[in-house]
VEXNU-209254 format. One line per field, with one value per atom (N, C-alpha, C): residue in three letters; z, x, y. Coordinates in steps of 0.02 Angstrom, whole numbers, plus 32768, in hexadecimal, padded with zeros to 4 digits. Example, Ala and Ser with C-alpha at 12.3 -4.5 7.8 and 13.67 -1.06 7.14 Angstrom:
<sites>
residuo (ALA; ALA; ALA; SER; SER; SER)
pz (8186; 8186; 8186; 8162; 8165; 818A)
px (8294; 8267; 8294; 8282; 82AC; 8285)
py (7EE4; 7F1F; 7F5B; 7F90; 7FCB; 8002)
</sites>
This chain:
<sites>
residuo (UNK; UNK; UNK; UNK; UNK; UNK; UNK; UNK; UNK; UNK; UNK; UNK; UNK; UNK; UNK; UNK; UNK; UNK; UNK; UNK; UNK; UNK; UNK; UNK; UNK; UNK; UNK; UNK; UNK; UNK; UNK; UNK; UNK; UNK; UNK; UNK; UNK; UNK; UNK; UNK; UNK; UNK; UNK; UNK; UNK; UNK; UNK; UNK; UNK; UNK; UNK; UNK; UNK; UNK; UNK; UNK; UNK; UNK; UNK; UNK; UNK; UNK; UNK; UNK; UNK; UNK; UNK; UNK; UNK; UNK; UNK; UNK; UNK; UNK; UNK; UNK; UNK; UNK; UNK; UNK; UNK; UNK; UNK; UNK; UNK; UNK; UNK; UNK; UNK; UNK; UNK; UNK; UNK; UNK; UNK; UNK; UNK; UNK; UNK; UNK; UNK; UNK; UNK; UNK; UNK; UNK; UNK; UNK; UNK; UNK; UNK; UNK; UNK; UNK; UNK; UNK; UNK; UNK; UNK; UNK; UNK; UNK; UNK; UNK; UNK; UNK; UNK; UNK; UNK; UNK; UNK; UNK; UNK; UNK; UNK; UNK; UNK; UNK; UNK; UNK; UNK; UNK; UNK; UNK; UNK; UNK; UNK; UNK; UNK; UNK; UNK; UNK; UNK; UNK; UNK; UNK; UNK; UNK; UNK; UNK; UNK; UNK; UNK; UNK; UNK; UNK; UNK; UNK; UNK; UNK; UNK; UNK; UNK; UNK; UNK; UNK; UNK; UNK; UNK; UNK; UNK; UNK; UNK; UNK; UNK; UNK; UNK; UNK; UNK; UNK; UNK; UNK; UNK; UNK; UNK; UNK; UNK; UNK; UNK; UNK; UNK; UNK; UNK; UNK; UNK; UNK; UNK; UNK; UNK; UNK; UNK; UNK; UNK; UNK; UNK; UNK; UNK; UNK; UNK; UNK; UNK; UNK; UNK; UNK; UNK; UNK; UNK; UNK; UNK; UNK; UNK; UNK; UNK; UNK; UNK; UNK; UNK; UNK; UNK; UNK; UNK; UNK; UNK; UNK; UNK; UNK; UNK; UNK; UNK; UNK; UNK; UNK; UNK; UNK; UNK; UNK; UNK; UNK; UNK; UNK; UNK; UNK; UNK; UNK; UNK; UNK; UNK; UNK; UNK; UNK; UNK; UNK; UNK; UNK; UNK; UNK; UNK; UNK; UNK; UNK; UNK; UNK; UNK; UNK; UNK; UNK; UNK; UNK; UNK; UNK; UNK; UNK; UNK; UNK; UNK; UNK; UNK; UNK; UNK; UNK; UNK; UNK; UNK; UNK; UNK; UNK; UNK; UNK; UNK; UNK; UNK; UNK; UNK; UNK; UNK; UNK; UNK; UNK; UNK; UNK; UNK; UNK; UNK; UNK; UNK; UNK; UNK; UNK; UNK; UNK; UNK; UNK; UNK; UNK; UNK; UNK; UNK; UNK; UNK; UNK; UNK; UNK; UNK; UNK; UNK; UNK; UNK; UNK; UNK; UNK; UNK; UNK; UNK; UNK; UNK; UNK; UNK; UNK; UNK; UNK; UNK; UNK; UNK; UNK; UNK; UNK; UNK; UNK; UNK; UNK; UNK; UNK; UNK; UNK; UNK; UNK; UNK; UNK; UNK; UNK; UNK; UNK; UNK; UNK; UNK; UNK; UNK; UNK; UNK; UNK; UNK; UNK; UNK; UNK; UNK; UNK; UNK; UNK; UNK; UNK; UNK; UNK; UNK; UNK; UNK; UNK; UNK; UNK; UNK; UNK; UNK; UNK; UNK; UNK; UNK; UNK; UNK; UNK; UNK; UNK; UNK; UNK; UNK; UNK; UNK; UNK; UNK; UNK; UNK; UNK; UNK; UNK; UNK; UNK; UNK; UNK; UNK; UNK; UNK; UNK; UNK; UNK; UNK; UNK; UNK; UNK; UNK; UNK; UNK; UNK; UNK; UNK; UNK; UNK; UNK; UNK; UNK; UNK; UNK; UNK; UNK; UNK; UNK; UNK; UNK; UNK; UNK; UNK; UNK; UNK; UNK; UNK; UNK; UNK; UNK; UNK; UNK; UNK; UNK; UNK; UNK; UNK; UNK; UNK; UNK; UNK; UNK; UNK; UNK; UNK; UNK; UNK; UNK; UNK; UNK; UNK; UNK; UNK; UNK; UNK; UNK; UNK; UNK; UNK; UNK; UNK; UNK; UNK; UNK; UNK; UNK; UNK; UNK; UNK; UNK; UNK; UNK; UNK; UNK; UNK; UNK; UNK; UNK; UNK; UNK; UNK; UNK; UNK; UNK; UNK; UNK; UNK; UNK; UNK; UNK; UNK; UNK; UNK; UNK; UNK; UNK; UNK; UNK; UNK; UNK; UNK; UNK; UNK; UNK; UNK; UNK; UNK; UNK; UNK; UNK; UNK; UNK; UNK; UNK; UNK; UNK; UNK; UNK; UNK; UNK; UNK; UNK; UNK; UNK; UNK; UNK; UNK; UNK; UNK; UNK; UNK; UNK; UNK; UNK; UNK; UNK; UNK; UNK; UNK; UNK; UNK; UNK; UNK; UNK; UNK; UNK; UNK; UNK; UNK; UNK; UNK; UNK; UNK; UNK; UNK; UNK; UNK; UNK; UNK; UNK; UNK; UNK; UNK; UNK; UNK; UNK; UNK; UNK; UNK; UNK; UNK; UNK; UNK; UNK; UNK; UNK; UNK; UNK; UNK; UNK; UNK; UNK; UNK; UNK; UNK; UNK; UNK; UNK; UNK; UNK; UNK; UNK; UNK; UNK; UNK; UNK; UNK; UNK; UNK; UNK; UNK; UNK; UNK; UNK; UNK; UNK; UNK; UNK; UNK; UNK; UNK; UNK; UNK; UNK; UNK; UNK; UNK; UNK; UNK; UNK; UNK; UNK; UNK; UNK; UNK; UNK; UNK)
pz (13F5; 141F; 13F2; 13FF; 13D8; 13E6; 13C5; 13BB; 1402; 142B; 1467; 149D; 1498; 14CB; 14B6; 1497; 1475; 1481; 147B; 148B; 14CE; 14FC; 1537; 154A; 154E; 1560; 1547; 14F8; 1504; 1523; 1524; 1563; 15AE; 15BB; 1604; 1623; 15CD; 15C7; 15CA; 15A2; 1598; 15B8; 15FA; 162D; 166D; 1675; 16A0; 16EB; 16A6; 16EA; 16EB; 16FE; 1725; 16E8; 1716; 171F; 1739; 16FE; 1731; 1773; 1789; 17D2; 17F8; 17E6; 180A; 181C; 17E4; 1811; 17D8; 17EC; 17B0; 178C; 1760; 1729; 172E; 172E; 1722; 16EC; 16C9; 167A; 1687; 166F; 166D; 1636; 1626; 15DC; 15CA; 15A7; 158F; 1562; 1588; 1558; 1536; 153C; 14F9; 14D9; 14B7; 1492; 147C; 14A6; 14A3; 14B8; 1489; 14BF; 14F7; 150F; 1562; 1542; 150C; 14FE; 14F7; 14CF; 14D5; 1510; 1539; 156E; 15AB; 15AB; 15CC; 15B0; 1579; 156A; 1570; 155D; 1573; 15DA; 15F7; 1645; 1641; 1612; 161B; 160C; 15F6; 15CC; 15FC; 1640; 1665; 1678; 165E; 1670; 16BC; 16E9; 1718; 1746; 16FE; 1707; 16CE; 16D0; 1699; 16AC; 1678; 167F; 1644; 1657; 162F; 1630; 15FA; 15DF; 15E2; 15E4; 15D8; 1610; 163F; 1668; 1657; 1628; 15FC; 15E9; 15D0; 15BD; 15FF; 1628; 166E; 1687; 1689; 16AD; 1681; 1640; 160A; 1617; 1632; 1626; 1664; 16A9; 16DD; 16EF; 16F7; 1703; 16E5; 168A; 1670; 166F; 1695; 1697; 16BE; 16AC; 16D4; 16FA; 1725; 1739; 176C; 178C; 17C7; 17C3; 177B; 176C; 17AB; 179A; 17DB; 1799; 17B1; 1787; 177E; 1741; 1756; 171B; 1735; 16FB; 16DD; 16A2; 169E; 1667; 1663; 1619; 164F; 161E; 1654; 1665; 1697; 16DB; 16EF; 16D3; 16D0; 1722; 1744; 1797; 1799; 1775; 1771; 1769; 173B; 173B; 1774; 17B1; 17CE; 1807; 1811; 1842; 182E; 17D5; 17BB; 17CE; 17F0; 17D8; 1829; 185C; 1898; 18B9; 18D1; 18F5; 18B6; 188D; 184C; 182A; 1832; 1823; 1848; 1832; 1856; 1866; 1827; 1824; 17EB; 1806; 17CC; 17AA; 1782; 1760; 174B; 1734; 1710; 1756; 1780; 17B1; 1792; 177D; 1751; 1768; 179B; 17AB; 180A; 181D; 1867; 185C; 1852; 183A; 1831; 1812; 17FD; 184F; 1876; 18AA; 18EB; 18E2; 1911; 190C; 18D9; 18C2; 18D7; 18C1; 18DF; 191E; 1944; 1986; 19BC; 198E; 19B1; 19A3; 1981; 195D; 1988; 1996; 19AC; 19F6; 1A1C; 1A65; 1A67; 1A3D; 1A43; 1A3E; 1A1D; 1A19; 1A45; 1A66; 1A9E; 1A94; 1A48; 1A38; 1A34; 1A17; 1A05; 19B5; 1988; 194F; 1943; 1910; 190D; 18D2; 18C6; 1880; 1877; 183F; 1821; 17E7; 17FB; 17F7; 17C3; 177C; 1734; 1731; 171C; 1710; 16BE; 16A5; 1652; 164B; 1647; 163F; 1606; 15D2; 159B; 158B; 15C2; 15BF; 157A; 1578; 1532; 1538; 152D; 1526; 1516; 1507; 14E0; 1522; 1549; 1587; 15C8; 15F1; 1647; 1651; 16AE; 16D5; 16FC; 1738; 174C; 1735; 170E; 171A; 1737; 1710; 174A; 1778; 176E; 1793; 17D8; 17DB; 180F; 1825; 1806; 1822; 1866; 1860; 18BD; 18E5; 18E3; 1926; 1906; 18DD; 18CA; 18F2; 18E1; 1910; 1950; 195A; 19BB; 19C6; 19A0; 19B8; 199F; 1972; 1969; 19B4; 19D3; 1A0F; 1A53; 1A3D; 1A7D; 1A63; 1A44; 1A1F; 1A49; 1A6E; 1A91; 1A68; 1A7C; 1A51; 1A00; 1A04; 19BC; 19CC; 19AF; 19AF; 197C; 196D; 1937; 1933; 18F1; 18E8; 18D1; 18A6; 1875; 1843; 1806; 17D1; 1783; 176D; 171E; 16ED; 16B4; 1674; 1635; 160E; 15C7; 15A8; 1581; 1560; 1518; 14FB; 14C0; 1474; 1456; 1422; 13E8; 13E5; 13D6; 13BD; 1380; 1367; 1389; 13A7; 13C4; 13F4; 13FD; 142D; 146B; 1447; 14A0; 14C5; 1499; 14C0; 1500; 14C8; 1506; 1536; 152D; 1556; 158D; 157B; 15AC; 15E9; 15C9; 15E5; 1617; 1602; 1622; 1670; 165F; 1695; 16C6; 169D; 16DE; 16F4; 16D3; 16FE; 1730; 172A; 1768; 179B; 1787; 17AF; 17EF; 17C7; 17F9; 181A; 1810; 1823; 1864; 1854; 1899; 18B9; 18BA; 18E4; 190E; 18FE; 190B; 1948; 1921; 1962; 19A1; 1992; 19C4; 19FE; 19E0; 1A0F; 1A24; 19FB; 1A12; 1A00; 1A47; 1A29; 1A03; 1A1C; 1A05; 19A3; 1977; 1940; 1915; 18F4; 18CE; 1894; 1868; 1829; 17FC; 17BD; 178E; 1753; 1745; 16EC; 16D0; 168F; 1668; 162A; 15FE; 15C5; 159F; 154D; 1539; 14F5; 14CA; 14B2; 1473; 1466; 142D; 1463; 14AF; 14BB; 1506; 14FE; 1551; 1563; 1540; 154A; 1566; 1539; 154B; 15A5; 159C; 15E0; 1620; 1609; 163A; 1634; 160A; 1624; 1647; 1633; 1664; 16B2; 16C1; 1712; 1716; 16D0; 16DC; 171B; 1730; 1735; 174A; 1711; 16FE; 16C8; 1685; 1636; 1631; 1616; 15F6; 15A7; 15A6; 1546; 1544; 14FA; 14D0; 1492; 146A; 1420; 1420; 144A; 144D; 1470; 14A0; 14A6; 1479; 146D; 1432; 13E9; 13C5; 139F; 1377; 1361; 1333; 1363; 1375; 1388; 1350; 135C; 1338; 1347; 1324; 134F; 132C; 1318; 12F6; 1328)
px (2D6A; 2D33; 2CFB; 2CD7; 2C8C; 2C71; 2C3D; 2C0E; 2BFA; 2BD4; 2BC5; 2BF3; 2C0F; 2C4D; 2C91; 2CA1; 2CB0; 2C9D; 2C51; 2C2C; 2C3C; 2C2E; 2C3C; 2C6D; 2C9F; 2CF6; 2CFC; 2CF3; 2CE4; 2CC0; 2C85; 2C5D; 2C73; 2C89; 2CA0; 2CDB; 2D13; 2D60; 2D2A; 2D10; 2CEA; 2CE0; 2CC3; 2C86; 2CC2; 2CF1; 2D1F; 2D34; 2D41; 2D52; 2D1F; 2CDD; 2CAA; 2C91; 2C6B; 2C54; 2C8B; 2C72; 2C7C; 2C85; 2C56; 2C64; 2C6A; 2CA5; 2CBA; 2C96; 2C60; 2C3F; 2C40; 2C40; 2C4E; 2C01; 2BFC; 2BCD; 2BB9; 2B75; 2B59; 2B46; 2B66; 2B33; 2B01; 2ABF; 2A88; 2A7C; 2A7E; 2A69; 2A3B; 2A14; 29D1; 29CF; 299C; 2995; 295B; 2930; 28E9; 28EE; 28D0; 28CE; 2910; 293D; 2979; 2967; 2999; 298D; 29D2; 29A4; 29C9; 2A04; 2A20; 2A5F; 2A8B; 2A73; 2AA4; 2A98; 2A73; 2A6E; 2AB8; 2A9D; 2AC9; 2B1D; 2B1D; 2B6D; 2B77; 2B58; 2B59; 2B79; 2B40; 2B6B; 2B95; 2BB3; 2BEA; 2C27; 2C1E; 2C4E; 2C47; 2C26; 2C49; 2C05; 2BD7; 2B84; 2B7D; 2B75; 2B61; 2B1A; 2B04; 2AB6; 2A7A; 2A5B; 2A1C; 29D7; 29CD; 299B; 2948; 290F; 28E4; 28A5; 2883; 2854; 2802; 27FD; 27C7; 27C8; 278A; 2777; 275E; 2763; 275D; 2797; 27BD; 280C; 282E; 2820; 283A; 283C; 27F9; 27E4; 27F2; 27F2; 2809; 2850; 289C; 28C5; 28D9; 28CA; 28E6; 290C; 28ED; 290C; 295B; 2960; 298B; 29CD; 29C5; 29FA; 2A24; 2A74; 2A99; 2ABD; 2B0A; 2B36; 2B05; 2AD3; 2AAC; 2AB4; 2AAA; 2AB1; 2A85; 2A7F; 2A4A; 2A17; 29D0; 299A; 297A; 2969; 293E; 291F; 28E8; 28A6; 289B; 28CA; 28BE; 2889; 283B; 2828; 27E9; 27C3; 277E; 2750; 2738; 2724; 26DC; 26AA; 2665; 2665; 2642; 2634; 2610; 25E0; 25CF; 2609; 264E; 267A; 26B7; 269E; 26E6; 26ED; 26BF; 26BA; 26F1; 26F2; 2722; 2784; 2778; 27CD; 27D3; 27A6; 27AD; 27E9; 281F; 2864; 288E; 286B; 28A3; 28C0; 28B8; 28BC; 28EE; 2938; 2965; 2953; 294D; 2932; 2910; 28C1; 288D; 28A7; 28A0; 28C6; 2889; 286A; 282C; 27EB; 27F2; 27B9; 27A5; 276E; 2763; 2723; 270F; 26C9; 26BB; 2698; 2688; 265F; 262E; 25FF; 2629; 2673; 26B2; 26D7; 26EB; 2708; 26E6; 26B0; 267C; 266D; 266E; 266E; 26A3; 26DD; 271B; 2715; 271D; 271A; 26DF; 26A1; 267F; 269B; 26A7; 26C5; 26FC; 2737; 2764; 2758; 2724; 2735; 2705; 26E3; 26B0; 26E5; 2727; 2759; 278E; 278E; 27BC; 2808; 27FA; 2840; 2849; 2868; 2879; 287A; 2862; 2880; 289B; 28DB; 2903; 28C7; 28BD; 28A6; 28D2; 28CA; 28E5; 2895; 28A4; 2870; 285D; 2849; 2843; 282E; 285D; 284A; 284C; 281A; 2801; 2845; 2876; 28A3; 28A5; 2889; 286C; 281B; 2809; 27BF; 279D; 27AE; 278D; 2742; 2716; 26D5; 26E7; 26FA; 270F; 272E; 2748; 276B; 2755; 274D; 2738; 275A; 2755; 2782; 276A; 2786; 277F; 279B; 2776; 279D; 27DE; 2803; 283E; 2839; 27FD; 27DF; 27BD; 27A0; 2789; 27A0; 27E4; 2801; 2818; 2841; 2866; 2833; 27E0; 27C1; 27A2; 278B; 2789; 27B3; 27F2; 2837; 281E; 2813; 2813; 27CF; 278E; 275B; 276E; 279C; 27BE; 27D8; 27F9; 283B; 27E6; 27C9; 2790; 2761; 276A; 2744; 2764; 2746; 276E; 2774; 27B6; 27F5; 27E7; 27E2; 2818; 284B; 2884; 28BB; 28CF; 28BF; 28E5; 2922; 2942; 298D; 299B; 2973; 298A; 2953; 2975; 2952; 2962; 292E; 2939; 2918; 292E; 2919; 293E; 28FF; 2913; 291A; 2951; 2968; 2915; 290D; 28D9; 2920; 28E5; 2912; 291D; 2953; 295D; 29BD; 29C9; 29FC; 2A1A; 29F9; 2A11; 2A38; 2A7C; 2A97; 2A98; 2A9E; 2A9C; 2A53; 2A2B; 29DD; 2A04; 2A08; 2A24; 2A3C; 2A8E; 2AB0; 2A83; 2A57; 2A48; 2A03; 29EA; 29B7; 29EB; 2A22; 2A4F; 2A59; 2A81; 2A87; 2A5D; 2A13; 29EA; 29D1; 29CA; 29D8; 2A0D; 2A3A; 2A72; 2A7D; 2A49; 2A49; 2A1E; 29E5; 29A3; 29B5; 29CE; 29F7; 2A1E; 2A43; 2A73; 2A2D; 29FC; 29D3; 29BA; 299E; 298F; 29A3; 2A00; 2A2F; 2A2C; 2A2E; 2A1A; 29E1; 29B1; 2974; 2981; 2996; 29AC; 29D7; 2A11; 2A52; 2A48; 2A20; 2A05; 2A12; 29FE; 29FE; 2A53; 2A53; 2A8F; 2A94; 2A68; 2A52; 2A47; 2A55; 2A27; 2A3B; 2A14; 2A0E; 29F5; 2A1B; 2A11; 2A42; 2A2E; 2A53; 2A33; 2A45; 2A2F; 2A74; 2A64; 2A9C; 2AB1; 2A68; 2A8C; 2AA9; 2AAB; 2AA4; 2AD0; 2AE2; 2B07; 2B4D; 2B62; 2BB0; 2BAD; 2B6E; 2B52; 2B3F; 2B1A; 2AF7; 2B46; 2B55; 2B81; 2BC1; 2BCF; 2BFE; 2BB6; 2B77; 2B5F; 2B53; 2B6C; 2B5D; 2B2E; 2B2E; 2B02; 2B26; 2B07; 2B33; 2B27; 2AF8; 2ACA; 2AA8; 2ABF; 2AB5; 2A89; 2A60; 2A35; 2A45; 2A73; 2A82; 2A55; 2A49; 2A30; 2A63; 2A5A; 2A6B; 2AAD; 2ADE; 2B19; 2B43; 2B13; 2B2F; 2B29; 2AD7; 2AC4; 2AB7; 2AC2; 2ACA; 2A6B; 2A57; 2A17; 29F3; 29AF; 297B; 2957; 2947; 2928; 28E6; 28AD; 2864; 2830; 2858; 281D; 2825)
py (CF92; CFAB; CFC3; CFB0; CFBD; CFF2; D013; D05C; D057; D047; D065; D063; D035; D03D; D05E; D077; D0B7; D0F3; D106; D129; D132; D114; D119; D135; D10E; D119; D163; D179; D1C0; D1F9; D1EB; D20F; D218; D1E8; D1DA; D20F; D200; D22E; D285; D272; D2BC; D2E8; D2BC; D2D3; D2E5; D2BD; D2B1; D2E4; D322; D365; D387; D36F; D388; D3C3; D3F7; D418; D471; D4A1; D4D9; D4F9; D4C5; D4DE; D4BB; D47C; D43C; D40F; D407; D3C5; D39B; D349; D319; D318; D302; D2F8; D2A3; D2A4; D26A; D25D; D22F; D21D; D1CE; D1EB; D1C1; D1B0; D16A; D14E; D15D; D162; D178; D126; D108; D0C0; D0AB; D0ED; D0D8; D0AD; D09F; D050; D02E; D02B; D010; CFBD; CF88; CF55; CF38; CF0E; CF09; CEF4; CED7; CECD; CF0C; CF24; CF71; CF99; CF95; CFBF; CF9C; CF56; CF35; CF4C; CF50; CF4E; CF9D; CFBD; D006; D014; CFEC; CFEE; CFCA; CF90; CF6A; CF8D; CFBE; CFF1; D02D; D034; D071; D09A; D086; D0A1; D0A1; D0D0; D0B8; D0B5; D0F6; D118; D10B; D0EC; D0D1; D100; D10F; D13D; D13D; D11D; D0FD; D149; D12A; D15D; D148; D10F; D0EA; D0AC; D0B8; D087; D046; D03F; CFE9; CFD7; CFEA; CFF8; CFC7; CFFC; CFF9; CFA4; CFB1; CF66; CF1D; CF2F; CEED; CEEE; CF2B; CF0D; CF0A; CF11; CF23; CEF6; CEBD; CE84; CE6F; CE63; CE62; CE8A; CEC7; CEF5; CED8; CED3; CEAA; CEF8; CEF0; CF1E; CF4C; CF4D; CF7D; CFAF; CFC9; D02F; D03B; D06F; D0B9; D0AC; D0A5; D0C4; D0F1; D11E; D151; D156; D184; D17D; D1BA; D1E9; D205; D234; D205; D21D; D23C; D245; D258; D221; D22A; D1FE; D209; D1C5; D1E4; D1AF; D1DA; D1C1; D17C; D167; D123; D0EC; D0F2; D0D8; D0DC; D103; D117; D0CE; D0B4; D06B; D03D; D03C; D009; D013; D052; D066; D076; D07E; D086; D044; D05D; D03A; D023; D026; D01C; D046; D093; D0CC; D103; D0FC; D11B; D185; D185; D1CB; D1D5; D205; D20B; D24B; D277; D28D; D2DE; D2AA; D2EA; D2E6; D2FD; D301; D343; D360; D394; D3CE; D387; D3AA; D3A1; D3A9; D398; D35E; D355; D309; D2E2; D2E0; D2A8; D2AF; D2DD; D2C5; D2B4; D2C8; D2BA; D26B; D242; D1FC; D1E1; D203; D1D6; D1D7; D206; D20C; D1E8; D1D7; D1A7; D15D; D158; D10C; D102; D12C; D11E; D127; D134; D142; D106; D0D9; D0A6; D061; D06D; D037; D03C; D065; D082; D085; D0AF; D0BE; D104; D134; D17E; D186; D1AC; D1B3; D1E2; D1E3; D22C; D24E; D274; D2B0; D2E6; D2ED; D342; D354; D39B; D3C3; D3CC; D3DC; D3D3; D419; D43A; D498; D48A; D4AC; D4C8; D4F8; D514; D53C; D575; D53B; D578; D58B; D577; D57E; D58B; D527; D513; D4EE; D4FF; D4E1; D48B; D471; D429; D40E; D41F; D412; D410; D3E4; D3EE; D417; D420; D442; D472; D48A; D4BD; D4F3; D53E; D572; D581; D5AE; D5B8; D5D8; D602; D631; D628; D5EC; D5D6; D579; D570; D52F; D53B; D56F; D57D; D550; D575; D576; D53E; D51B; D4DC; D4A9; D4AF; D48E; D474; D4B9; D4AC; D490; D488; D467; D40A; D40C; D3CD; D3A6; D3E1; D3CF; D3B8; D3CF; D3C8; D372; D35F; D31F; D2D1; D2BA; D283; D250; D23F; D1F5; D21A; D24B; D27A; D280; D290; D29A; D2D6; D310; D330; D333; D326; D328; D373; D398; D3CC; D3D9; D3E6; D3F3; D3E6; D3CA; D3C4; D3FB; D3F7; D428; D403; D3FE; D40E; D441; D447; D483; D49D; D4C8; D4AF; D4B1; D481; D46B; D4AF; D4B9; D4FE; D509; D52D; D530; D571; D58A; D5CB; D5D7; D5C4; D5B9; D5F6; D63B; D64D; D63E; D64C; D63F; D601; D5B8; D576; D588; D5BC; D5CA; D5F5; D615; D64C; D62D; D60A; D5CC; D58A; D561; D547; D57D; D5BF; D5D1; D5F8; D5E8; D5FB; D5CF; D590; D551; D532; D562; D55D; D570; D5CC; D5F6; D5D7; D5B3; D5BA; D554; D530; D4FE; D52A; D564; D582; D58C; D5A9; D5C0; D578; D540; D50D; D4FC; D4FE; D4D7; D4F9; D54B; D564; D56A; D550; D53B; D4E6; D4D0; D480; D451; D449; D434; D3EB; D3C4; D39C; D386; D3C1; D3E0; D3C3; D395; D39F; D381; D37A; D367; D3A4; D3BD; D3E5; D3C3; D395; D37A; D392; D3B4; D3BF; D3B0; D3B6; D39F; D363; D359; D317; D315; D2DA; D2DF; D336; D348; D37D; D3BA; D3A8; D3E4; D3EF; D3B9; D3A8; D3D9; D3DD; D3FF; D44D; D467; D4B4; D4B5; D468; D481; D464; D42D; D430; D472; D494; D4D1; D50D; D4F7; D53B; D519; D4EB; D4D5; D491; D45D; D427; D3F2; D3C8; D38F; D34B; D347; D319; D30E; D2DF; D2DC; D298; D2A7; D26C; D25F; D22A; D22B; D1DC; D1FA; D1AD; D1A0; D1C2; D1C6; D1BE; D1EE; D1FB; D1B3; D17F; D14C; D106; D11D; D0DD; D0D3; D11D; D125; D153; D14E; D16F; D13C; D14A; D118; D0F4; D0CC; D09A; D097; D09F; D0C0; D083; D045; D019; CFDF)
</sites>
């Protein structure tokens, strides 16, 4: 068995018994400049979630992807590009701003479909990063839930890149906390991705259950 399908089969064993608080874990490939051959053998090996960064990316390999993963788009999302990924787009990932769901939501009630989103909270309220505040995502949320053929699922966060583990830990579980608040305004709500590969294990014991890996399935990126 070869490096990514390897990769896999471990992640999968990894990921297996969920979540803290019983819920299973979704792992999303992260396939940046990956090509469709390894992406393909990556779902041939147990992938069931593909997850793209770049709306050119997108559209050069869509076609070629064999096995019918779930798609989702999780890099940032400039609104001139959101037409290309409209019905092809299982769940958007980084909706970060209102101008971004206000787009989907015209696009998608103009194709007469629904799209799912999760909410894109800044968690460490890093300048370098979109997002809504954590401070003002709640009521963010709910002007989400009012947007016709939106769909909110939940919420995403990146951790900031940082050796400091309780900081992570303590950011993880207020991304869990405020995920409980969510569900509570809408059962609807059952996504919170977070995690990537340096950092996934932290977030899934603080309540993730939902991982976006790249590295950890395909090895170092290749950026030429």
């Amino acid at each position: 068995m070869d490096g990514i399908e390897n990769n896999v089969k471990k992640l999968l064993e990894d990921i297996a018994g969920g979540n803290p608080f019983g819920e299973n874990v979704t792992l999303v490939a992260a396939v940046k400049f990956q090509t469709v051959q390894d992406i393909n053998r990556a779902v041939s090996a147990g992938i069931t979630d593909i997850g793209d960064n770049h709306v050119q990316e997108f559209k050069e390999k869509y076609a070629s992807i064999t096995g019918n993963p779930r798609r989702h788009f999780i890099g940032h999302l400039q609104t001139n590009k959101v037409k290309y990924l409209i019905g092809k787009t299982d769940l958007y990932h980084s909706v970060d701003r209102f101008a971004l769901a206000e787009e989907i939501s015209k696009r998608s009630e103009n194709a007469g479909i629904a799209s799912d989103v999760l909410l894109q909270v800044n968690i460490g309220d890093e300048q370098s990063k979109g997002g809504f505040s954590y401070e003002e995502a709640l009521k963010a949320y709910k002007v989400l839930l009012n947007m016709p053929s939106l769909n909110p699922k939940g919420l995403m966060a990146m951790l900031p890149f940082t050796d400091d583990t309780a900081l992570l830990k303590k950011l993880a579980a207020k991304m869990r906390a405020l995920f409980e608040k969510v569900k509570d305004t809408d059962g609807g709500a059952q996504f919170l991705s977070m995690g990537m590969s340096g950092d996934f294990r932290l977030c899934i014991d603080a309540g993730s259950n939902m991982i976006r890996l790249g590295t950890s399935i395909f090895g170092a990126r290749n950026y030429n």
